[in-house]
C-alpha positions as CSV (number, residue, x, y, z in Angstrom):
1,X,93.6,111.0,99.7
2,X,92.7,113.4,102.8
3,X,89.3,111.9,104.1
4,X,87.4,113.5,106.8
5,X,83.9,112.6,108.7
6,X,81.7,115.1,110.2
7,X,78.2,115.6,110.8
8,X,76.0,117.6,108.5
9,X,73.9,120.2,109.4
10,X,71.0,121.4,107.0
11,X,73.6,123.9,105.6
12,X,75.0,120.5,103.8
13,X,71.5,119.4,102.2
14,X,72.5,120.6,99.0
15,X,75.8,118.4,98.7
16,X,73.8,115.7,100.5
17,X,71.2,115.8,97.6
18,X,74.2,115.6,95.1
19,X,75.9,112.6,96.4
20,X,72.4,110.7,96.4
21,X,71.7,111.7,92.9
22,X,75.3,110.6,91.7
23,X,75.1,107.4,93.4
24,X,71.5,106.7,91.8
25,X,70.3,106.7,95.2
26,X,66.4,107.5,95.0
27,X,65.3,110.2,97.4
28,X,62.1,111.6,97.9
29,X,62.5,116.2,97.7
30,X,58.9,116.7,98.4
31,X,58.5,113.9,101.5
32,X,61.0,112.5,103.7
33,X,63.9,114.3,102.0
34,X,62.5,117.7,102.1
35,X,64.7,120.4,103.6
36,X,61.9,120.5,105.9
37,X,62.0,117.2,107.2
38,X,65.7,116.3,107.1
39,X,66.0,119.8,109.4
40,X,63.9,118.4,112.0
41,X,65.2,114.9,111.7
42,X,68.8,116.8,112.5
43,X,67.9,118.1,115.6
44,X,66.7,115.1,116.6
45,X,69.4,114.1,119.1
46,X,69.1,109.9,118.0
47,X,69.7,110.5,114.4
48,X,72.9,112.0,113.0
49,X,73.6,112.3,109.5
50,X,77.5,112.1,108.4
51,X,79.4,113.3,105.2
52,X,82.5,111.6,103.9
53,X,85.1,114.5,102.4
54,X,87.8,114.7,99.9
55,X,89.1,118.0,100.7
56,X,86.4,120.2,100.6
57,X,84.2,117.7,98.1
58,X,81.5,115.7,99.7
59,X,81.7,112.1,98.3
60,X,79.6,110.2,101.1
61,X,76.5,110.0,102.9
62,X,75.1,108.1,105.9
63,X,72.2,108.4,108.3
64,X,72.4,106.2,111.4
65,X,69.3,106.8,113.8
66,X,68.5,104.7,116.7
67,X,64.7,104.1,117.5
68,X,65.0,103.1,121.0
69,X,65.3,99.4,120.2
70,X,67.6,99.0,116.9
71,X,70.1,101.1,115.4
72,X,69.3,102.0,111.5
73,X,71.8,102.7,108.9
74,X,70.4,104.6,106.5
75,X,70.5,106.4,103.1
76,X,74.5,105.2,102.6
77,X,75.6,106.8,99.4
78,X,79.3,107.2,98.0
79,X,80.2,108.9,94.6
80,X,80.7,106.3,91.7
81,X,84.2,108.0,91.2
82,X,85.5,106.3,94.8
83,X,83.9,103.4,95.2
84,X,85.8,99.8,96.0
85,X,87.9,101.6,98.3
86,X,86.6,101.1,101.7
87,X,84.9,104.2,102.4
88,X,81.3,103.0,102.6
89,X,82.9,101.1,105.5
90,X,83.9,104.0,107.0
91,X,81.0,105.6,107.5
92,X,79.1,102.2,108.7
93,X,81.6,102.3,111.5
94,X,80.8,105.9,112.4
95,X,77.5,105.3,112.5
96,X,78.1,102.0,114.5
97,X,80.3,104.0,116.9
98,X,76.8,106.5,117.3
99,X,74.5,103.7,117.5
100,X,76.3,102.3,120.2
101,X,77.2,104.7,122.1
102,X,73.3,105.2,122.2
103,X,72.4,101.9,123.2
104,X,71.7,99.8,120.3
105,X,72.3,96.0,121.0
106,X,71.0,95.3,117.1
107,X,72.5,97.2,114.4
108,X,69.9,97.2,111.1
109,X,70.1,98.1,107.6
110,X,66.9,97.8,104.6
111,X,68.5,97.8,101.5
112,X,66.4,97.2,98.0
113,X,67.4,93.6,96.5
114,X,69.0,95.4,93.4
115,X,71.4,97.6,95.2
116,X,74.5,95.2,94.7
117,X,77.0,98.0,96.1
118,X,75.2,98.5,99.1
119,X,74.3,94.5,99.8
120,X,78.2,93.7,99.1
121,X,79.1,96.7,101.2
122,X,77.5,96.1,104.1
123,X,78.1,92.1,103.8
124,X,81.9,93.2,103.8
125,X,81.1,94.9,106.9
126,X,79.6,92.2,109.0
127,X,76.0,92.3,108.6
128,X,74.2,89.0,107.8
129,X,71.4,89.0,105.4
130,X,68.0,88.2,107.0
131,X,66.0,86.1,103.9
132,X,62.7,85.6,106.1
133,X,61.7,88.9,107.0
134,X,58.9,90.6,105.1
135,X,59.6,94.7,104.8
136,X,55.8,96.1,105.1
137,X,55.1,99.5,105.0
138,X,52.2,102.0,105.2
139,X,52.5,105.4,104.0
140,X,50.9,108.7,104.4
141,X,51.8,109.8,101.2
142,X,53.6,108.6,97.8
143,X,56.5,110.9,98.9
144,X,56.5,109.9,102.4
């Protein structure tokens, strides 16, 4: 299989949009995952969003973004049809390779309890799983 990594530009939301919907990733169109706001989080020079490519078909997704303190992995998606082959890996290393090249010391990820790919994957990929930290969260809006 020919894989590639690049980064996305808005020109990609479409695709990226896809491979969350696919994956059963929720996503939020009229809040954070508006066209609008992924544009602006783009140009942001600490946050890069990556695709994963088979040929000209986008089959993965990651955001890594780096806060001035921690490094976030975010949003990691990849297609049903290729999963348990590595590739989620793949792009946690890109983004790692990002992250620190940025400065982060502490690489994070939230992931929801019930998102067994995601928990496995990023277990496979060294990342410990921190049981006594709470995940709070106050929100301007129900799409925010």
């Amino acid at each position: 299989m020919d894989l590639e990594i690049r980064e996305l530009t808005i020109s990609d939301y479409d695709d990226i949009i896809r491979v969350w919907s696919i994956s059963g990733l929720p996503f939020k169109p009229k809040g954070r995952e508006s066209r609008q706001v992924m544009e602006k989080e783009m140009a942001n020079p600490n946050c890069v969003y990556y695709g994963l490519f088979s040929g000209e078909a986008m089959i993965g997704v990651v955001i890594a973004n780096f806060d001035g303190r921690r490094g976030w992995i975010n949003r990691l998606a990849i297609d049903p049809d290729y999963r348990g082959q590595g590739l989620g890996g793949k792009l946690i290393a890109r983004g790692e390779e990002f992250l620190r090249a940025a400065g982060a010391l502490v690489l994070c990820v939230l992931i929801e309890e019930i998102n067994y790919p995601s928990v496995s994957c990023f277990q496979n990929n060294g990342y410990n799983c921190e049981h006594e930290i709470k995940y709070f969260t106050k929100r301007s809006s129900p799409d925010a």
